[in-house]
N, C-alpha and C positions, 0 to 999 in steps of 0.2 A: 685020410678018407678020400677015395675018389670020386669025383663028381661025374653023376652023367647027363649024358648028350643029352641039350635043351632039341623035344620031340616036335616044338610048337614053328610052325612058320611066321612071317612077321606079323601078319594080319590076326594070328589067333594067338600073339604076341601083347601085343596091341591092344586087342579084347579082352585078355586077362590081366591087363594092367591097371586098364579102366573098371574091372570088374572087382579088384585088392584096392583101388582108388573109393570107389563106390562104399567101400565094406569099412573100410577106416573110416571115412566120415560121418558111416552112419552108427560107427562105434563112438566114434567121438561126441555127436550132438544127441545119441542113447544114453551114453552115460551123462551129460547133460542133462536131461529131462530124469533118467531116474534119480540123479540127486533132488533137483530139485521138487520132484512129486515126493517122493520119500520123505521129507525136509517139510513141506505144506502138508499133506494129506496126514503123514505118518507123526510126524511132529518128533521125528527123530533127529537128536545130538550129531553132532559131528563124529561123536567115538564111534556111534552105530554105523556110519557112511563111510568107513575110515576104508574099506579095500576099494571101493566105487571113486572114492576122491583118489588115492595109490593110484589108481590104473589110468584115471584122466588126467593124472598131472603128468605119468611115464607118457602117457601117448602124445601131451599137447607138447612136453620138452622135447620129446625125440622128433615132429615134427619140425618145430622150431629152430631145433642144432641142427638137422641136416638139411634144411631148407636154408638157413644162411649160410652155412656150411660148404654149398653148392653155386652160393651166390643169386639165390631164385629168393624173389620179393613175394608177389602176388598175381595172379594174371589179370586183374581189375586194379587195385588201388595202388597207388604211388606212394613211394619209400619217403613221403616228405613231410611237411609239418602239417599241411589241411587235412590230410586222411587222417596222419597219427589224429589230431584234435578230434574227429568226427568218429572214428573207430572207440576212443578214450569215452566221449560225453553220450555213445549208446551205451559200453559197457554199463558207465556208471548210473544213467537212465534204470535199466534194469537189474544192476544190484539196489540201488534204491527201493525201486518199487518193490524188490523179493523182499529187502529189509524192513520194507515198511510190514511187508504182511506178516514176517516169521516173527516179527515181536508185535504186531497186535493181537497176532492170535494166542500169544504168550501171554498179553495183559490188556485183554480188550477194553476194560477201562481209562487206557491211557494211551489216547486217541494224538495230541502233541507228542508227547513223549516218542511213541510209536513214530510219529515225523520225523521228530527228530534223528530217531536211529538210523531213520531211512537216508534222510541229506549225510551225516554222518558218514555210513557206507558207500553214499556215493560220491560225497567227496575222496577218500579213502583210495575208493577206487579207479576215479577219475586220474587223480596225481599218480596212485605206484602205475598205472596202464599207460597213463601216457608218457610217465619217467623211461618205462620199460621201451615202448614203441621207439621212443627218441633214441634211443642207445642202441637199439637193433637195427635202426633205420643208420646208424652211423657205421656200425660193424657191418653191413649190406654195402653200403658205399666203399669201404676199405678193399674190401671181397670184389667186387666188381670191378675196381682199380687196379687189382693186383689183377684179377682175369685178362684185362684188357692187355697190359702188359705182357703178358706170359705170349711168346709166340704161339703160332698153330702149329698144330704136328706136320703138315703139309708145306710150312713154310721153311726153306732151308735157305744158308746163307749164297746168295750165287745161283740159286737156283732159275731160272727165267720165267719159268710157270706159273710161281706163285704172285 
């Protein structure tokens, strides 16, 4: 198949990359919010959510792989153990609190119970998020190591310039 000539200059390059940037995250924190409205409002199962969850786990993975992939962390937070910890005990904050509500609404007479499920999920969530962060924060360091190493294309043996 042949490909044609990109028409765009770099400026309106640049504009449409921020504009595909713009559109995946607002895919991403969409499907967010409709699971979780669907999930509260709708009081739907997971089997009913099952193409909305499909599509935010392909879009957060394929971020994920090709952002360490690239050797690119974050442009705010640091690949190290205090973000991982504080990135980890929001998640679990707010799996919690979802947890606590999607089963009191389930059994609103069991107001502990309902607690409980909530610490539960956010223990839960707490450990595999920040098992996860720690492991990718290691595979980021690997990636960055091996970049640093890799000459530049600009850099040649002998050359004076470089």
């Amino acid at each position: 198949m042949k490909k044609n000539k990109n028409n765009l200059d770099e400026r309106q390059e640049q504009t449409l990359l921020r504009i595909e940037h713009n559109g995946c995250w607002l895919a991403f924190w969409g499907l967010v919010a409709v699971i979780v409205a669907q999930r509260i409002f709708f009081d739907l199962d997971f089997r009913n959510l099952a193409g909305e969850c499909i599509v935010f786990a392909a879009l957060a993975l394929y971020i994920a792989v090709g952002c360490l992939s690239q050797g690119i962390w974050d442009r705010r937070l640091k690949p190290n153990t205090s973000s991982n910890l504080a990135v980890a005990l929001t998640a679990a904050l707010i799996t919690g609190i979802l947890g606590f509500i999607f089963t009191v609404k389930r059994f609103p007479d069991k107001i502990a119970g309902s607690l409980a499920s909530g610490v539960v999920y956010a223990v839960i969530t707490f450990t595999v998020c920040f098992a996860v962060l720690q492991f990718s924060a290691g595979l980021f360091r690997k990636k960055q190591a091996r970049l640093e190493e890799e000459p530049q294309e600009n850099e040649k043996e002998g050359d004076p310039l470089s």
